[in-house]
C-alpha positions as CSV (number, residue, x, y, z in Angstrom):
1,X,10.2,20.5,6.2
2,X,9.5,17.0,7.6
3,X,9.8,13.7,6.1
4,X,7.0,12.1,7.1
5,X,6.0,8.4,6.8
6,X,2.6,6.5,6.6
7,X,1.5,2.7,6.6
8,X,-1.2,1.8,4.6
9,X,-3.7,-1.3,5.8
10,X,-5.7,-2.8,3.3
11,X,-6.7,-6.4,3.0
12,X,-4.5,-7.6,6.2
13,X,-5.7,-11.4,6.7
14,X,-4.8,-11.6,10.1
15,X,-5.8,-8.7,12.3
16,X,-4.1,-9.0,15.2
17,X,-1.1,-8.0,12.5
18,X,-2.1,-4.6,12.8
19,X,-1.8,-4.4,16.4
20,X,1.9,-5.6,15.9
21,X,2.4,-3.7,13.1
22,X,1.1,-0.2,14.8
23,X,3.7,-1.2,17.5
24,X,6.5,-1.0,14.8
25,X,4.7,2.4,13.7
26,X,5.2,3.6,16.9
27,X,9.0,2.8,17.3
28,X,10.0,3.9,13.8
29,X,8.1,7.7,14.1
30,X,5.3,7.0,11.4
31,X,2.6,9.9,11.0
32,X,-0.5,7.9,10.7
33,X,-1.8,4.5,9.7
34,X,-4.5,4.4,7.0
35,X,-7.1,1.8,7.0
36,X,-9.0,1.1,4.0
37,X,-11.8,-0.8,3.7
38,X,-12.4,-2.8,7.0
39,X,-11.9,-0.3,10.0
40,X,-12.0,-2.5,12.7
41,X,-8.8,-4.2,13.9
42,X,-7.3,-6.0,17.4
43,X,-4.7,-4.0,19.3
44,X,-3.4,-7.2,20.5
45,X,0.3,-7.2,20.1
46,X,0.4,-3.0,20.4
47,X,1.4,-2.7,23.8
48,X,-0.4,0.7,24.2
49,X,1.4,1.9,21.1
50,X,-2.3,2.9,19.2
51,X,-2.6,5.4,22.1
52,X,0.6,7.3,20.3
53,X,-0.2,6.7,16.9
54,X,-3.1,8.3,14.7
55,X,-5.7,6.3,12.8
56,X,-7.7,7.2,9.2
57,X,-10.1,5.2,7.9
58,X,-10.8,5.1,4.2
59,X,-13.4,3.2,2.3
60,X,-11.7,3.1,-0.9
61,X,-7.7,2.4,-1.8
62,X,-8.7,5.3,-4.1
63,X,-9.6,7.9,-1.5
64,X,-6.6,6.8,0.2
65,X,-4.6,7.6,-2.5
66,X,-6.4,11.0,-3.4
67,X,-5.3,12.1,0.5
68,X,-1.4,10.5,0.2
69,X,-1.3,12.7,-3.0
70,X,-2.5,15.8,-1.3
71,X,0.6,15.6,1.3
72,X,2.8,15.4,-1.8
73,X,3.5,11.4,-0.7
74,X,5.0,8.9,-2.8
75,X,3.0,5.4,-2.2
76,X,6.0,2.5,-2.1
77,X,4.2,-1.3,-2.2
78,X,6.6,-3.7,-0.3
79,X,6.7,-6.4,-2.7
80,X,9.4,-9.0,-4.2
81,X,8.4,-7.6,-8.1
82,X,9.6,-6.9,-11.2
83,X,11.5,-3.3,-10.9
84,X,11.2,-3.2,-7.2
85,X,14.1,-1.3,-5.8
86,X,16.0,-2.9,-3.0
87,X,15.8,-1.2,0.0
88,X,19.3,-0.9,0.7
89,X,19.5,1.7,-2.6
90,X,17.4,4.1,-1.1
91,X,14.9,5.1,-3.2
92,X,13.1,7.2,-1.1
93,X,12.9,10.9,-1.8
94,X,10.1,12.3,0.4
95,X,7.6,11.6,2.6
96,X,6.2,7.9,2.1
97,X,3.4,5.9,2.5
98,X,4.4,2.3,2.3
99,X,1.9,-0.6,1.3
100,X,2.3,-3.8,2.0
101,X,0.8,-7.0,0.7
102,X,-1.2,-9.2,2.1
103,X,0.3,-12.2,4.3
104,X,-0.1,-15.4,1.9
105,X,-1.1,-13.6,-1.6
106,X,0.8,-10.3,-1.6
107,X,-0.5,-7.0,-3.1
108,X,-3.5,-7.1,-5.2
109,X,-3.1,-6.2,-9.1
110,X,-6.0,-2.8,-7.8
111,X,-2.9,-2.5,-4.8
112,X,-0.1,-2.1,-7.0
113,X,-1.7,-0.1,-9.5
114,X,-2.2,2.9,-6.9
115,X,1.9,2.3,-6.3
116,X,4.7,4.7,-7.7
117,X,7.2,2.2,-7.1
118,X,8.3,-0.8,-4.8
119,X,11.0,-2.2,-3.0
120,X,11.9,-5.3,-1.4
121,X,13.8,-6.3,1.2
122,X,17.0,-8.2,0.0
123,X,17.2,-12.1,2.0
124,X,20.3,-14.0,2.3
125,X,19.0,-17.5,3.3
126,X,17.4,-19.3,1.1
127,X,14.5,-20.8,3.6
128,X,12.2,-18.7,2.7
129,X,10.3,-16.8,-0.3
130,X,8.9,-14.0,1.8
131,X,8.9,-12.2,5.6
132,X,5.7,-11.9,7.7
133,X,3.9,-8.8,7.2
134,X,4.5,-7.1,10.6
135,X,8.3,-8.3,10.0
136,X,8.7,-6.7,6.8
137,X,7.2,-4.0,7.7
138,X,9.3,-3.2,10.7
139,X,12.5,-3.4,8.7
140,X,11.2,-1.0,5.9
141,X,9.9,1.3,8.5
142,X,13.6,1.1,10.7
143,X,15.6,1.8,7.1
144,X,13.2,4.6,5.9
145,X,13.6,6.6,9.3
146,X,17.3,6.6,8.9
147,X,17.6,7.9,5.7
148,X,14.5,10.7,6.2
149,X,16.4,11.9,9.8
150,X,20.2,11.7,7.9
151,X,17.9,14.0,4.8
152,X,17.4,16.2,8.1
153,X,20.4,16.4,9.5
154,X,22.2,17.0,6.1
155,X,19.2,20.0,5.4
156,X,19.6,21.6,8.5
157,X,23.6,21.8,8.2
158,X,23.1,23.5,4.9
159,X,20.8,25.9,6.0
């Protein structure tokens, strides 16, 4: 039974972000990257990473979430919210897709509403109100891979 993780692009401003970000994707063991709505992007930052990652392309955030469902995924927005779990109390419980917001307005109201929960990522200066997307994403990714390989670890000793 794997634990399998998924990053969902919708709405990126910048896309050379998503050449970074598949880079992180790469690193951190993610399954696929979803693209909704726009499907073209610039690798630019990748370092031949989107040669070891799969792509889907949806049109809809809908469709998108239709497929997550069907893998028995929970969908986490990354967002500094009302309710949002910090990341540090380990929230997750299976496979994840994780959504994050766009990189000067955040997720959408239509984003969130496709969400079953969130989680931010707890700061300790006081410079700043939020991390660039391709940063936040990378420290999400790095925290959910430990806790899904310890889940491993732990299920296979018990077996």
């Amino acid at each position: 039974m794997a634990i399998e993780s998924y990053v969902v692009v919708h709405n990126i401003a910048k896309r050379h972000n998503i050449g970074t970000l598949a880079r992180s994707a790469t690193a951190f063991g993610v399954s696929e990257v979803i693209l909704v709505g726009r499907r073209d992007f610039n690798a630019f930052g990748s370092h031949g990473s989107t040669s070891h990652l799969r792509f889907r392309h949806f049109r809809s955030l809908n469709d998108a979430r239709l497929f997550l469902k069907e893998k028995d995924c929970d969908i986490c927005g990354v967002e500094i919210t009302d309710g949002a779990f910090s990341i540090t109390d380990h929230p997750f419980k299976k496979s994840t897709a994780f959504l994050l917001g766009n990189e000067g307005t955040g997720l959408s109201a239509k984003e969130c509403e496709i969400c079953d929960f969130f989680v931010y990522i707890p700061q300790y200066g006081g410079g700043t109100a939020s991390l660039n997307v391709t940063v936040a994403a990378s420290i999400v990714l790095h925290h959910f891979g430990g806790i899904a390989n310890l889940y491993l670890i732990l299920l296979y000793k018990w077996m």
